[in-house]
C-alpha positions as CSV (number, residue, x, y, z in Angstrom):
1,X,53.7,-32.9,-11.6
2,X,50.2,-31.7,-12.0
3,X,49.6,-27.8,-12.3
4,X,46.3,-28.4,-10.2
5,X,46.5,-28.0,-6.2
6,X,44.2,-30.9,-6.1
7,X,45.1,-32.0,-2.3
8,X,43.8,-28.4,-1.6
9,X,40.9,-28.0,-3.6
10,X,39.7,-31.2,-1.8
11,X,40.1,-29.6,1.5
12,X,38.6,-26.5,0.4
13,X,35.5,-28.3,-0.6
14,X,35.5,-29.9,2.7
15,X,35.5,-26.7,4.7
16,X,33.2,-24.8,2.1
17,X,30.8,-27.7,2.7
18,X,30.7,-27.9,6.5
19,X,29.9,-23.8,6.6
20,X,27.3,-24.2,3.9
21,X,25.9,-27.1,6.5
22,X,26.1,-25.1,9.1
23,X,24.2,-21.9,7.2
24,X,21.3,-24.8,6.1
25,X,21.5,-26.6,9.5
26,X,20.9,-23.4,11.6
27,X,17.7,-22.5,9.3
28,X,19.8,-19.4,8.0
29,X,18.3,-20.8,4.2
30,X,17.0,-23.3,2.9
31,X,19.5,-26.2,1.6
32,X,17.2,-25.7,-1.7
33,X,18.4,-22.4,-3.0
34,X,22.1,-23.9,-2.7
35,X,23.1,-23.8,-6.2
36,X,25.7,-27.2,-6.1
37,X,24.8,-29.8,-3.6
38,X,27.9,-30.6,-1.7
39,X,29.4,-33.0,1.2
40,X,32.3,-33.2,3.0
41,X,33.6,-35.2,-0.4
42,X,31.7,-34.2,-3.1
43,X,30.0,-30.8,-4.8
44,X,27.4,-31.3,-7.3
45,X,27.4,-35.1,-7.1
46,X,31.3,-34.9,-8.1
47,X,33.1,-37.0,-5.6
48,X,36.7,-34.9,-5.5
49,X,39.1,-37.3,-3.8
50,X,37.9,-39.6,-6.6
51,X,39.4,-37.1,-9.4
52,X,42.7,-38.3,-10.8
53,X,44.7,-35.0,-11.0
54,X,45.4,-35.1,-14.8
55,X,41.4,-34.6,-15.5
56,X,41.4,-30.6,-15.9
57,X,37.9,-30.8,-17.2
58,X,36.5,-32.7,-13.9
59,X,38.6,-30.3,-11.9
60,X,37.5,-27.3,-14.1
61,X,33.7,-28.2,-13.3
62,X,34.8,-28.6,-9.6
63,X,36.0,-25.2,-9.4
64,X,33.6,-23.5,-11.3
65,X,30.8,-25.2,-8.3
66,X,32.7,-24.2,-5.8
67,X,32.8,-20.5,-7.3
68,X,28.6,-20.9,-8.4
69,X,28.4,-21.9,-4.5
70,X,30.4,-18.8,-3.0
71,X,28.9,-16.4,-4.9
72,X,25.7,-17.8,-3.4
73,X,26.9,-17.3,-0.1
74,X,28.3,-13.7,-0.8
75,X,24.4,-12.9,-1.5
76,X,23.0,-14.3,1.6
77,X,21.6,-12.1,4.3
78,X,23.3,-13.1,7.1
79,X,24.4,-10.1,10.2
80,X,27.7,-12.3,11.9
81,X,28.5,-11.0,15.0
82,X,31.5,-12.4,16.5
């Protein structure tokens, strides 16, 4: 069995992806500063569901994006109310 939660770092790419969209969509930034493009399937033309679990190095580039891509959103200027 694999030591990587694969099944949930898909999904987690997913969800990061559809709130970056919706950051970019509602003219919050531009889609240019974000540092890893991403979809609802891939982050910096990485397509995660096509990974095969045993390849750490893929998964270890996946993860550092995905970090690279919150620490972008950590910085932006953004006032949420809810």
């Amino acid at each position: 069995r694999s030591a990587l939660p694969t099944s949930s770092l898909v999904s987690f790419v997913s969800l990061l992806s559809q709130l970056t969209s919706h950051i970019i969509f509602n003219g919050i930034v531009d889609q240019s500063t974000l540092p890893n493009p991403m979809s609802n399937h891939s982050i910096n033309n990485i397509d995660v569901t096509k990974i095969v679990e045993s390849d750490v190095a893929r998964w270890s580039c996946v993860v550092f994006c995905i970090a690279e891509n919150l620490r972008w959103l950590s910085k932006l200027p953004i006032d949420i109310h809810i």
